[in-house]
DSSP file (Angstrom, degrees, kcal/mol; ACC not computed):
  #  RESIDUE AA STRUCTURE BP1 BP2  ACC     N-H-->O    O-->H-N    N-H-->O    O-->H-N    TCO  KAPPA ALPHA  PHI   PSI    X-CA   Y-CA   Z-CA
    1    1 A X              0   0    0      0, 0.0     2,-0.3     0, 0.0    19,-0.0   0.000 360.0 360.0 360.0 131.6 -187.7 -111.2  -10.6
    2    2 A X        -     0   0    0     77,-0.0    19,-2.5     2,-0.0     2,-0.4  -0.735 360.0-142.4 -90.2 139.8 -184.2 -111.8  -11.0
    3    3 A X  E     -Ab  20  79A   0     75,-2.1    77,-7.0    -2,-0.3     2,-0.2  -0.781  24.9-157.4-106.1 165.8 -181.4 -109.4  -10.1
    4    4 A X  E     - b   0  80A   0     15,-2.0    15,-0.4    -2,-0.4    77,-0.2  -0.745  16.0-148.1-141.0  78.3 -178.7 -109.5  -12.6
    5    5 A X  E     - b   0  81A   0     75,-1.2    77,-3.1    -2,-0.2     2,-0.5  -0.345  18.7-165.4 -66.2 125.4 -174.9 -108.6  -12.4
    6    6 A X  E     -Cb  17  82A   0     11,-2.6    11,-2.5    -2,-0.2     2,-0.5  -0.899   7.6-161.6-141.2 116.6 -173.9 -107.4  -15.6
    7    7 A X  E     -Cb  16  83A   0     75,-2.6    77,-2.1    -2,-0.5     9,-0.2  -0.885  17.2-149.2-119.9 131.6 -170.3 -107.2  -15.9
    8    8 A X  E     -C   15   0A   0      7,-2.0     7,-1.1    -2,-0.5     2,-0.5  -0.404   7.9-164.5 -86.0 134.8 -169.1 -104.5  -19.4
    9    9 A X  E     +C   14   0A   0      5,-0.2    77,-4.1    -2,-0.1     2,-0.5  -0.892  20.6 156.9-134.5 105.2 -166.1 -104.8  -21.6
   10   10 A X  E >   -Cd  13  86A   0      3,-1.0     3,-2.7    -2,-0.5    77,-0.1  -0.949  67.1 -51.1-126.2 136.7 -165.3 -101.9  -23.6
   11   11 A X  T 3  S-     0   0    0     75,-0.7     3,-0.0    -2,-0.5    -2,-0.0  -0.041 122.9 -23.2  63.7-120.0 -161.7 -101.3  -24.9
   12   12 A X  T 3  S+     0   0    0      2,-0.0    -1,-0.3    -3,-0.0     2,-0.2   0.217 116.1 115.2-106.4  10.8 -159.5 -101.7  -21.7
   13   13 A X  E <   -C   10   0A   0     -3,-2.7    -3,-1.0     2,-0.0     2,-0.3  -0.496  47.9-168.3 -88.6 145.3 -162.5 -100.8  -19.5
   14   14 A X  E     +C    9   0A   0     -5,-0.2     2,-0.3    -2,-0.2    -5,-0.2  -0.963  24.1 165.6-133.3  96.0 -163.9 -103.3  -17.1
   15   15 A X  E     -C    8   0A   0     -7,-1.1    -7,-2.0    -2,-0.3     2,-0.3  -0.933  15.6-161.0-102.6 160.7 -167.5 -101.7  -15.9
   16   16 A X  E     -C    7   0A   0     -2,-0.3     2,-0.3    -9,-0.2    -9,-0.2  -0.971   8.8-179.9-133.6 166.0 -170.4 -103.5  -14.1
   17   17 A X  E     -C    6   0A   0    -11,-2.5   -11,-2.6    -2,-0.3     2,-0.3  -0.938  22.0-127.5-141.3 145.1 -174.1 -102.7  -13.5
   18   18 A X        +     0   0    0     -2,-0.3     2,-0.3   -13,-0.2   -13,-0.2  -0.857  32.1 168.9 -99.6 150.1 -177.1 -104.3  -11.8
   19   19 A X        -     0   0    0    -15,-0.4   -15,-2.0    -2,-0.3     2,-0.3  -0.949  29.5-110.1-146.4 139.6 -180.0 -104.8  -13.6
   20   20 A X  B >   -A    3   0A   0     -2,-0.3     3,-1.5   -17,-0.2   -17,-0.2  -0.739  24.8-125.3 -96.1 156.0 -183.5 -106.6  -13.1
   21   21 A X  T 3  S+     0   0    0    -19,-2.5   -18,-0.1     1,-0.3    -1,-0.1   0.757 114.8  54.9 -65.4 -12.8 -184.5 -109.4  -14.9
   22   22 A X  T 3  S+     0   0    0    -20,-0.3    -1,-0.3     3,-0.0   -19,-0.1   0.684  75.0 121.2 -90.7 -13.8 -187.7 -107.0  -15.8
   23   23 A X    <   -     0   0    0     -3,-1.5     5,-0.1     2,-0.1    -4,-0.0  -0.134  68.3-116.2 -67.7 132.6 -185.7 -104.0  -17.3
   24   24 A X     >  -     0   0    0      1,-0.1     4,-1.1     3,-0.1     5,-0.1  -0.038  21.4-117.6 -57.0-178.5 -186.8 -103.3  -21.0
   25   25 A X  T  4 S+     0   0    0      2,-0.2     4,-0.2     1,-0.1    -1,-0.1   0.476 111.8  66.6-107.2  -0.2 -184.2 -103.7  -23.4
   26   26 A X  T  >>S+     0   0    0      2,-0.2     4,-5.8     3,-0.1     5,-0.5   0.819 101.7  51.0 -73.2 -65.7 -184.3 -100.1  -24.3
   27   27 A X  H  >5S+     0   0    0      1,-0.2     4,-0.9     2,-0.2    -2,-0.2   0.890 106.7  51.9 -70.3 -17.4 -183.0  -99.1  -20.8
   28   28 A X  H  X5S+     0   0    0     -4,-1.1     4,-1.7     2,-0.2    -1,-0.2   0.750 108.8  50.5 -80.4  -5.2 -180.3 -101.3  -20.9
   29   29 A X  H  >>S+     0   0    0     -4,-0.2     4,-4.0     1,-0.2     5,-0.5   0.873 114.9  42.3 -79.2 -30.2 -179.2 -100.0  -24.1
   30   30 A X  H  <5S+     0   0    0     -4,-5.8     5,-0.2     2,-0.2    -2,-0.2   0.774 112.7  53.0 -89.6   0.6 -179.3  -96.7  -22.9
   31   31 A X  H >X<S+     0   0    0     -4,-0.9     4,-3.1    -5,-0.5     3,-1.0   0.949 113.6  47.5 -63.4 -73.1 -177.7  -97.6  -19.4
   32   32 A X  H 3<5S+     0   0    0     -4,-1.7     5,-0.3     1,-0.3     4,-0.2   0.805 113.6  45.0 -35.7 -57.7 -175.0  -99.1  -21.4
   33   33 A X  T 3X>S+     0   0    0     -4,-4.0     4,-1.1     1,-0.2     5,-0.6   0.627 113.1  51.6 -65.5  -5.2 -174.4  -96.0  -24.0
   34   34 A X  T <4<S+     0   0    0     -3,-1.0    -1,-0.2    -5,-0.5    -2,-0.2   0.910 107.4  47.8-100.6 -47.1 -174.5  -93.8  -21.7
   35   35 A X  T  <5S+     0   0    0     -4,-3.1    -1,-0.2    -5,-0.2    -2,-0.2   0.432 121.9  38.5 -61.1   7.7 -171.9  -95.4  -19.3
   36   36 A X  T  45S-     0   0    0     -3,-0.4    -1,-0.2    -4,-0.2    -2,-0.2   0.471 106.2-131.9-138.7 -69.7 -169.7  -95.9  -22.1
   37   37 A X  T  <5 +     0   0    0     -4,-1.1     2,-0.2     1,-0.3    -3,-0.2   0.856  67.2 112.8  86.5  43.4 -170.6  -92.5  -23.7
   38   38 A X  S   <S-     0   0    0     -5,-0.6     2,-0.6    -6,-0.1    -1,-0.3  -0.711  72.8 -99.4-126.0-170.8 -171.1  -94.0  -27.3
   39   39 A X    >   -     0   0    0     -2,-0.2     3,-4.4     1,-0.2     4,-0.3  -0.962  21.8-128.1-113.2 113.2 -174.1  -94.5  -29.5
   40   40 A X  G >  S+     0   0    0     -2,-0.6     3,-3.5     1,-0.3    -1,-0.2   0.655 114.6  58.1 -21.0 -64.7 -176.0  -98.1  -29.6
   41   41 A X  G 3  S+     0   0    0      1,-0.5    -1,-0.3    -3,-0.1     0, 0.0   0.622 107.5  47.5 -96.5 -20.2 -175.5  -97.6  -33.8
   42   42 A X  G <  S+     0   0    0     -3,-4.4    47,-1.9    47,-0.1    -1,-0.5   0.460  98.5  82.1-101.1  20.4 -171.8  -97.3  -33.2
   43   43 A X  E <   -E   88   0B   0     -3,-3.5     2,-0.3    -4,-0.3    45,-0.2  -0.585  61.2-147.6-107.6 168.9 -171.1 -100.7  -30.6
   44   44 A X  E     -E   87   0B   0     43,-0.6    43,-1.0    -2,-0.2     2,-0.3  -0.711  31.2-167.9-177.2 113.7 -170.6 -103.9  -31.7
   45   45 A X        +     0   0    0     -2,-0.3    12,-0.8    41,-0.2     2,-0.2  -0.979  13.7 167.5-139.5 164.0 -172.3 -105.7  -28.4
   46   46 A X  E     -F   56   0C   0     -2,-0.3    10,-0.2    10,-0.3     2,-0.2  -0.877  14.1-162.5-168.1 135.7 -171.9 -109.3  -27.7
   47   47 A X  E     -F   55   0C   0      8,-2.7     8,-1.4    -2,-0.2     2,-1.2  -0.774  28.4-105.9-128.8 171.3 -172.8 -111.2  -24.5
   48   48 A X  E     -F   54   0C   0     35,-1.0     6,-0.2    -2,-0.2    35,-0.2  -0.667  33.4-149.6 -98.1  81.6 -171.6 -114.9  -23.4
   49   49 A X    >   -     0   0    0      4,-1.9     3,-1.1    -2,-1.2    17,-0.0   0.292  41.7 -88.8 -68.3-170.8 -174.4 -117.7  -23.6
   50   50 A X  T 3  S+     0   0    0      1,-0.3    -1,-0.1     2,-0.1    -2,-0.0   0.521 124.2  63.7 -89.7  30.7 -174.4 -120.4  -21.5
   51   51 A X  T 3  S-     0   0    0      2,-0.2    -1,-0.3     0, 0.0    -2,-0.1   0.398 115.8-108.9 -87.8 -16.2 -172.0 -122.4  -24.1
   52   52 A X  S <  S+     0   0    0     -3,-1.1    -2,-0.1     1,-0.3    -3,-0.1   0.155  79.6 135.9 102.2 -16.8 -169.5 -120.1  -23.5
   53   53 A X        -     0   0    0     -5,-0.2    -4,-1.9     1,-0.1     2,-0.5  -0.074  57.1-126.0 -72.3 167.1 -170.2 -118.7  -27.1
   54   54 A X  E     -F   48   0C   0     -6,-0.2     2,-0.3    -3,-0.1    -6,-0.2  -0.825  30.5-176.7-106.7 140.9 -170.3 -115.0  -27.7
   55   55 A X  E     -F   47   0C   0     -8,-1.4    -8,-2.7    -2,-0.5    -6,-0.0  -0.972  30.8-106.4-131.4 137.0 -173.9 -114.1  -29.7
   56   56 A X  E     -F   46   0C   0     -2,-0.3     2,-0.3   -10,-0.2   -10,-0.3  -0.142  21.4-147.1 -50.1 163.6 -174.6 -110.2  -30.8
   57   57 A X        +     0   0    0    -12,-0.8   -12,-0.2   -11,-0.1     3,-0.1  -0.952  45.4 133.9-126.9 114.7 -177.0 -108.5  -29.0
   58   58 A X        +     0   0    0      1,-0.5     2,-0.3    -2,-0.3    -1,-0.0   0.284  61.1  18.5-157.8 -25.0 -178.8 -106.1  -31.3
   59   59 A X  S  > S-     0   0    0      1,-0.1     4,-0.7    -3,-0.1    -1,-0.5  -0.912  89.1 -73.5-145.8-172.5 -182.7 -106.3  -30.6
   60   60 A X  H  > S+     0   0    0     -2,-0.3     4,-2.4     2,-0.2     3,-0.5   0.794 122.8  48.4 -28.5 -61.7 -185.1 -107.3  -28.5
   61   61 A X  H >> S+     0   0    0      2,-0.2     3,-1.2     1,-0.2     4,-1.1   0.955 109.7  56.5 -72.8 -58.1 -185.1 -111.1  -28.8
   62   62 A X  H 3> S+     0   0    0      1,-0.2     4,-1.3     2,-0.2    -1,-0.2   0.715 109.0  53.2 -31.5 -19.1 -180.9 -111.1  -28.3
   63   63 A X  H >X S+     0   0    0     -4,-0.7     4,-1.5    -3,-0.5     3,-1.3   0.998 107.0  45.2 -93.1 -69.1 -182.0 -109.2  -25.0
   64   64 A X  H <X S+     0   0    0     -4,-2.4     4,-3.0    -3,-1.2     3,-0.5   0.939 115.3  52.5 -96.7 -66.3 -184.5 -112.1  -23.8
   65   65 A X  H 3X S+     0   0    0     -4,-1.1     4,-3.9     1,-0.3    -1,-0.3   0.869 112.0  42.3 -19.3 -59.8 -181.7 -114.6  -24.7
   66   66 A X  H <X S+     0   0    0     -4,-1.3     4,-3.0    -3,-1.3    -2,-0.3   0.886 114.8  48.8 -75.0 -37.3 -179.1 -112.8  -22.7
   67   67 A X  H  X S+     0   0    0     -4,-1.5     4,-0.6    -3,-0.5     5,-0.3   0.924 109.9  51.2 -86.0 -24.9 -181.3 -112.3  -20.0
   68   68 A X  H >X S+     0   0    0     -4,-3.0     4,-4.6     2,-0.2     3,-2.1   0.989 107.9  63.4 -37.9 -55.4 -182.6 -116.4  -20.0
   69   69 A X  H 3< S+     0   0    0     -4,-3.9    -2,-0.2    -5,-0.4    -1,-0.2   0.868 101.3  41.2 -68.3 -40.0 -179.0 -116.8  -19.9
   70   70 A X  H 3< S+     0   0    0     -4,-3.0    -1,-0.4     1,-0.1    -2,-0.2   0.261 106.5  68.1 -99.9  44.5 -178.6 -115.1  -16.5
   71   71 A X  H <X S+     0   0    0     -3,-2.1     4,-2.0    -4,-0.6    -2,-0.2   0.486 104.2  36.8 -37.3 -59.5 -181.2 -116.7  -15.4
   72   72 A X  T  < S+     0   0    0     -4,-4.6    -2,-0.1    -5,-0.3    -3,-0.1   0.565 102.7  68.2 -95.6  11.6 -179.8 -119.8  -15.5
   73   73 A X  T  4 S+     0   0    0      8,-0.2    -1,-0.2    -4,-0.2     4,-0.1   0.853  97.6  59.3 -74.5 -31.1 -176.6 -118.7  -14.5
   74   74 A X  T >4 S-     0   0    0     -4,-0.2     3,-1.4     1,-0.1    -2,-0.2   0.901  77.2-173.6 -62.5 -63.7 -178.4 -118.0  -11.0
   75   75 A X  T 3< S-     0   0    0     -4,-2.0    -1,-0.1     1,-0.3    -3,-0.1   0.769  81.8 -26.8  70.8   9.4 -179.7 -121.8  -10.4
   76   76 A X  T 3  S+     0   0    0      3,-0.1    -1,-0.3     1,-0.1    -2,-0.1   0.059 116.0 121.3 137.1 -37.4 -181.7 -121.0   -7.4
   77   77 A X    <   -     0   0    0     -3,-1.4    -1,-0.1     2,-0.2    -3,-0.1   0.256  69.4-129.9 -46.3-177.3 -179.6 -118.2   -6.5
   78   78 A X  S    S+     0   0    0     -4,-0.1   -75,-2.1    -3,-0.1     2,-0.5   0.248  97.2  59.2 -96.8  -7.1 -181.4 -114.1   -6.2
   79   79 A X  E     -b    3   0A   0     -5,-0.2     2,-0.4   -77,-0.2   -75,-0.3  -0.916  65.4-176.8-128.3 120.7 -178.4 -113.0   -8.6
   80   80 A X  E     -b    4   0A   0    -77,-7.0   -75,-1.2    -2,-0.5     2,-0.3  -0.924  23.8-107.9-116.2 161.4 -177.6 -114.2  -11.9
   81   81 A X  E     -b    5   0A   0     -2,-0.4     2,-0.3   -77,-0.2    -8,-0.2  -0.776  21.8-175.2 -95.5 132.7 -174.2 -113.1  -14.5
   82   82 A X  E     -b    6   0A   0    -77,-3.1   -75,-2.6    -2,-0.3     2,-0.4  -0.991   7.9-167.8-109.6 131.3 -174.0 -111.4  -17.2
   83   83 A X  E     +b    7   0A   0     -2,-0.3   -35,-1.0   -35,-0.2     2,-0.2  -0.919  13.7 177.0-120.2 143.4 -170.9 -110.8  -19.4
   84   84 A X        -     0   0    0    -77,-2.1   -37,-0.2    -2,-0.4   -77,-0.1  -0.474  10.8-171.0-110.0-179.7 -171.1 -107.9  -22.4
   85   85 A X        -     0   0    0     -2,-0.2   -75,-0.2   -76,-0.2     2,-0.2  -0.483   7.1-168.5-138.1 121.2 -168.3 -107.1  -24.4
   86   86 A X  B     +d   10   0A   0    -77,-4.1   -75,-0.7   -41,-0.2     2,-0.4  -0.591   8.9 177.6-118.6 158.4 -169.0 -103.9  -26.4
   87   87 A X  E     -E   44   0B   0    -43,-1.0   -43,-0.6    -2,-0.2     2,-0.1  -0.994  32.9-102.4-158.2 134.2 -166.5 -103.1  -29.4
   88   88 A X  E      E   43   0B   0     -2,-0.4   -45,-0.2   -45,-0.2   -46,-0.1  -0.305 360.0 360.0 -72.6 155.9 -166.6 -100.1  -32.0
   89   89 A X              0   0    0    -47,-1.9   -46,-0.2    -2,-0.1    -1,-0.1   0.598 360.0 360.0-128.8 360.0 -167.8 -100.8  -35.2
């Protein structure tokens, strides 16, 4: 299991969170809304792959992506990055 530094971009807000590579993709949405204090159906979420390009995040497989992706930011390491950026829609 990977732990997983998840850093949030809402607005002008900069938040971060830890996460395991095992958390369902349910509890990071509701980690996320709640810290935010919006509703999943109103963000706009988008995370950084390891191309640098930004891909929605909206179900389940965008969540196994994003989490691959800090996976392999980690490279041997116990920690991998994450980058969100969450936008109203």
């Amino acid at each position: 299991m990977t732990r997983i530094r998840v850093k949030l971009h809402y607005q002008d807000d900069v938040r971060g969170m830890a996460i395991d590579s095992t958390m369902p993709f349910e509890e990071f949405i509701d980690r996320l809304t709640t810290k935010f204090e919006r509703s999943f159906e109103g963000l706009g979420i988008k995370f950084k792959d390891e191309d640098g390009g930004k891909v929605t995040l909206r179900d389940e497989s965008d969540y196994e992506l994003a989490i691959e992706t800090a996976r392999e930011s980690a490279k041997g390491k116990p920690e991998g990055r994450l980058e969100v950026w969450c936008t109203d829609i």
